[in-house]
Structures are given as C-alpha cells and as structure tokens.
N, C-alpha and C positions, 0 to 999 in steps of 0.2 A: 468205923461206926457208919451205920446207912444213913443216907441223906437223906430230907423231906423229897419226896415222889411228885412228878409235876403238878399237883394241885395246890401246893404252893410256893412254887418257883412261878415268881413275875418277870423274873430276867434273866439274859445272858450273857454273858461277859466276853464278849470278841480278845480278836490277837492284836494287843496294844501295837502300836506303830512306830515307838521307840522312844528312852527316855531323856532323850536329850532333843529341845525344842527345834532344832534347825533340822536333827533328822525327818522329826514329824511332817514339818514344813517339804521339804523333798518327796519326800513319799506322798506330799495332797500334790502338790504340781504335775509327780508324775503321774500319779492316775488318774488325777483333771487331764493332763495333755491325751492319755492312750482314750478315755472315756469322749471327749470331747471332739477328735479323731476316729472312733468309730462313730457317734452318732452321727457326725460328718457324712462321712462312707457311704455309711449302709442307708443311708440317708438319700447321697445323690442318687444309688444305687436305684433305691427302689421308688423314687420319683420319676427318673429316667426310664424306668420298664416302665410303668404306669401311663405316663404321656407319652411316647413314645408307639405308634404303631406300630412301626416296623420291628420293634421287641416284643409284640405278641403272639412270641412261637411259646410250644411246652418248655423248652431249655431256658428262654429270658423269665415265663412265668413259677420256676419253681426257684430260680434264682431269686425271685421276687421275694418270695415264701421262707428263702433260707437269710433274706439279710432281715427281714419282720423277727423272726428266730433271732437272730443274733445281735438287732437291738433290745427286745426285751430280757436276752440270757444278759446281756450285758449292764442292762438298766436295775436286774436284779440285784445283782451284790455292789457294784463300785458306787452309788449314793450314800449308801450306810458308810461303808469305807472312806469315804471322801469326808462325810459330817463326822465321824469318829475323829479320825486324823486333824482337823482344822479345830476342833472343839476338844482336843486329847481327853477323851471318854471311848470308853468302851462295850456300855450298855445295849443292848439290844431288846427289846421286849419278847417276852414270851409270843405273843402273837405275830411280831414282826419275824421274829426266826421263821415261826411257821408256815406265813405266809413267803419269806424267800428261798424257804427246803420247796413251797408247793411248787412256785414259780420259776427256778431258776430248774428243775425236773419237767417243769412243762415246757421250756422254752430251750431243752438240749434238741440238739439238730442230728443226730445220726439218724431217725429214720428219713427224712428228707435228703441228708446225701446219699442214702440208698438208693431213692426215686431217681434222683439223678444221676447216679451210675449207669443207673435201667434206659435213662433216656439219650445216654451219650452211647449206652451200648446199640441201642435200636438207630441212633443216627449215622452209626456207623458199619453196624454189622447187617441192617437191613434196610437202607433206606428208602427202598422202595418200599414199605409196611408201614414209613415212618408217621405218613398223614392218619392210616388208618389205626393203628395202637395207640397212637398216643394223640388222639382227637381231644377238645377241649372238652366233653364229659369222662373220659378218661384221668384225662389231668385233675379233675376238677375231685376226682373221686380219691386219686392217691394222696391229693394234699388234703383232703379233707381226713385220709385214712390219717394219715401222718401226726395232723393234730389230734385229733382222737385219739391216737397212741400215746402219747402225751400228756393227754388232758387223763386215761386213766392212771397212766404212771404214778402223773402229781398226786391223784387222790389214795392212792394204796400206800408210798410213801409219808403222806401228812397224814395219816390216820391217829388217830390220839395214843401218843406214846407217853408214859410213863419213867423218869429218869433219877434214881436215885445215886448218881454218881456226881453228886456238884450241877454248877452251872457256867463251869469255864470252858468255850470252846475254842481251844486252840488253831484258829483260823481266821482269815478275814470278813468269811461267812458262814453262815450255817451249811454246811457239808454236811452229807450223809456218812463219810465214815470219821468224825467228829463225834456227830450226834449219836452214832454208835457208841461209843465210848462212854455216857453217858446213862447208856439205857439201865432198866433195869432186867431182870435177867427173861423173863416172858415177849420184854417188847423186841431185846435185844434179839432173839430168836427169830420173832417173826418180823422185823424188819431184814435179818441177814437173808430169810427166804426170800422175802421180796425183792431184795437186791440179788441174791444169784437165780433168780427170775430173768430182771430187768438187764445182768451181763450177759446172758445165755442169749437174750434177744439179740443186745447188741451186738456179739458173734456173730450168729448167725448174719445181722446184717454187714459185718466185716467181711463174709466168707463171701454172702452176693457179691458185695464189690470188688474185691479180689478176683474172683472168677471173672466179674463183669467186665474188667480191666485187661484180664489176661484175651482173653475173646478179643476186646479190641484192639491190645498189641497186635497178636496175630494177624487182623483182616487189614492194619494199618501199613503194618510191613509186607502186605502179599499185594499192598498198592502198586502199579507202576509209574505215575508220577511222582518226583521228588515233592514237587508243589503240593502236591493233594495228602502225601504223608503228613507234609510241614503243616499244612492247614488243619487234621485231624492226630496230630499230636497238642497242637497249642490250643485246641477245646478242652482235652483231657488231662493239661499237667495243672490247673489250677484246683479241679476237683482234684486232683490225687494227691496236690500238697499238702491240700487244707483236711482230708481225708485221716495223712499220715500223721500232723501235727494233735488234731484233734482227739481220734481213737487211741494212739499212742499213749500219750499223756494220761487221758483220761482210764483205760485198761490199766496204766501200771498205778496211778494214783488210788482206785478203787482195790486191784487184786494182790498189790505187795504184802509182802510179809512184813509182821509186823518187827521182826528183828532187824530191817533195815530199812526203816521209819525213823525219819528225824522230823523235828521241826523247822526246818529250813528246808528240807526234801518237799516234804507236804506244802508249804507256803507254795514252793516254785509250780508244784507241777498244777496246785490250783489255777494259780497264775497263768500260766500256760492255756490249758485246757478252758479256761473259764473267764479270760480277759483277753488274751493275747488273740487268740483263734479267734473270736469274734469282731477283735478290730483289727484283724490281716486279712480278713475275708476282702473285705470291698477294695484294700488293694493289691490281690494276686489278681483277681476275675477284673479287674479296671484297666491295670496294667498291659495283659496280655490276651485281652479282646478289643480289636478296634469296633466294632458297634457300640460296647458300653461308652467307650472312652469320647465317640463321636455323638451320642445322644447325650451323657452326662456334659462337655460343652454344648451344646445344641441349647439347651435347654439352661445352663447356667450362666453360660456368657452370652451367645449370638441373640436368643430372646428377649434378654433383657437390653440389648445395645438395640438391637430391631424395635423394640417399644418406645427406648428415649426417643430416639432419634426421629420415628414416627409422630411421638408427640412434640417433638419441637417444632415440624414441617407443620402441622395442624396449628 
C-alpha cells in the first residue's frame, strides 16, 4: 500500500541504538569520547594555523579549511545521535533531516583534498613556481571554489523530495542512500542523477589525486638526499591516509550493490567515512608534522604558563 508523500510526514525515525539500557548507554559515551576528541583536534588545529604565523603558508591554510570541514561534517550527524542514544528516542523532524542531508553534503571534504593534493604536488614537483601558483589570491580563490562546490551540492540534494516509502531510515543519520529508499518513484530518479553527478565529480577528483600523488612519488624518489626524500614523504602520507580512508568508505558505501548491503555494513562504513575520518584527521596531520605539533603547544601550554606567571611577577 503507498504511503502518505512527504507533505505529511513530520518525522523520521533514526537507527535505534539498542535495546537493552547499558548498551545505549555505551554507544552515548562512545561517540561523546570520538565527538568530543575531534572538536578537540580540529579545534587545536585550526587555532594553531590561525595565530600562528609562521602557519601562514597555502599547505597550513587549506589545512585550516579541511579541519572547519570536518568540525561541521562532524557536528552534523553525532548531536542527534548522542541526544537519541541518552534519551532512547528515535525521532528526528522532517526539517532537521533536511537540514543534516543539506549540511552534512556541504561540509564533505574531497574537493578540498583535491586542492591539496595540487598543493603538495606543486611543493614538490615545482618548487620553484611554488610562491607564484599558489599566491594567497590563488588560495583564496580554490577554497572559496571548494565551498561553493558544496554549497551547490547541498542545494540540489535537499531540493523538496517526496517519499512514499515510510519514514524509517535505517541509519544514524539522514543519508542519502537511506533517503533513497524512501523516495517516491520521480524524486527517486532525479535524486540517483544528482548523485551519479556528484560520484562522477568525486572520481574525477580521485583520479587528480591519484595522478597528483603518482607525480610526487616519482620526483621524491629521483631526490638524492635521504633526508629531503624523508622530509617530502612525511608531508604526503597524512594526506594520502586520510585520502584512502575517506574516498574508500565513502565510494563503496554510496556505489555497492544492493545484494550485499546489510545493516551493519551500512552502519560501519557510515561510521567510517562520516565520524571516524573527521576525528583521525587532526591526529595524523598533528602526529606527523612538527610545526603543527610545536604551534598546537606553543599556543596551548607555553602561552598560557608565560601569561600566569607574567601576571604573578606584575
């Protein structure tokens, strides 16, 4: 029998978190602990580029850009999640799905690993060009491309869909291939264009980085210092983890067949791609840069010890 069509569906009904109370309980702590740990991160992160001059090259400011990305992809879905889980409800409002299908599609990051693919390639493969291609109008112009690219995304995916298929969506967020499921059979259609739109990009921006990467093995390896290789592999393996983790996930969670689709598949690779990725970011790039590592102290501990102790002398 067909359902009532979204004009009167007021609600949605999330992926319960388990029924038995202590599980519930587990599952809010741990995605309080990963949520709480990336606001952390990406937090010190882009405090640290910000006051920090000596982080105002193109590479610290589009890293700026990619952890701003990946507190708001983050802040998207795990609040609902967290309040669902601690109050065991499952509701979601018709508006609020909409608004975290708009939001959590504006705030994905592949075109901005793309930019910086481009920019580890140009500081590698021609560094000599490097002040001039990638000048601060330059910059200014790919991250603003980047959001942009984004900002239409979100609006072509939230365009007013119609859904006579229920209103249970088997996840912890509103997903678009969830909300596919749902559709009715016109919206169904031209949201799957819009998504193999939106994968076709993402390829393409796979295939840059890929090449871009390949390019910089080569000119890495054709170094003759040991040091200068070791120095121009440890910029590129934090992009290319977060890269593999990211794309990955997200490609097979979008393009699988629907014959080997489970419900525990789907949870994980959400999980992945859309919690995990965004709070690993700030510590691969923390980890295995010492500028970050030395402005994120700089600026958390020595500042604040230089100010007590300043005001106690006074």
């Amino acid at each position: 029998q067909q359902m009532p069509n979204s004009s009167s569906i007021s609600e949605f009904l999330l992926l319960p978190s388990g029924d038995i109370i202590e599980l519930q309980l587990l599952h809010f702590w741990l995605l309080l602990g990963i949520y709480l740990a990336a606001l952390l991160g990406n937090g010190l992160i882009s405090t640290a580029v910000a006051c920090n001059q000596h982080l105002h090259t193109p590479m610290y400011f589009f890293l700026l850009n990619l952890a701003l990305l990946d507190l708001g992809c983050i802040s998207t879905t795990l609040p609902k999640a967290l309040a669902n889980a601690f109050w065991d409800t499952r509701a979601i409002s018709y508006t609020g799905c909409a608004a975290q299908l708009f939001f959590f599609v504006f705030f994905v990051s592949y075109s901005l690993l793309t930019i910086m693919s481009y920019d580890r390639y140009i500081a590698i493969c021609k560094p000599l060009h490097y002040g001039t291609l990638l000048n601060s109008r330059a910059c200014a112009t790919m991250a603003a491309a980047a959001w942009g690219t984004r900002f239409l995304h979100s609006l072509l995916h939230t365009a007013r869909t119609f859904f006579c298929h229920g209103n249970d969506v088997n996840q912890f967020f509103c997903e678009i291939p969830q909300i596919l499921k749902l559709s009715c059979l016109a919206s169904y259609f031209r949201e799957v264009v819009i998504l193999i739109f939106s994968v076709s990009l993402a390829f393409e921006c796979f295939v840059f980085i890929v090449m871009s990467y390949v390019q910089i093995f080569m000119a890495v390896l054709r170094m003759p210092s040991e040091q200068g290789r070791y120095k121009a592999f440890s910029t590129c393996h934090p992009q290319l983890a977060m890269v593999s983790l990211f794309l990955s996930t997200a490609f097979f969670a979008y393009l699988k067949p629907s014959s080997v689709s489970s419900l525990s598949m789907d949870l994980v690779l959400a999980l992945l791609y859309s919690v995990v990725s965004p709070a690993v970011n700030p510590l691969i790039y923390s980890m295995r840069n010492k500028e970050v590592k030395d402005a994120v102290e700089a600026r958390v501990i020595w500042d604040p010890v230089t100010k007590f102790i300043c005001s106690r002398k006074i």
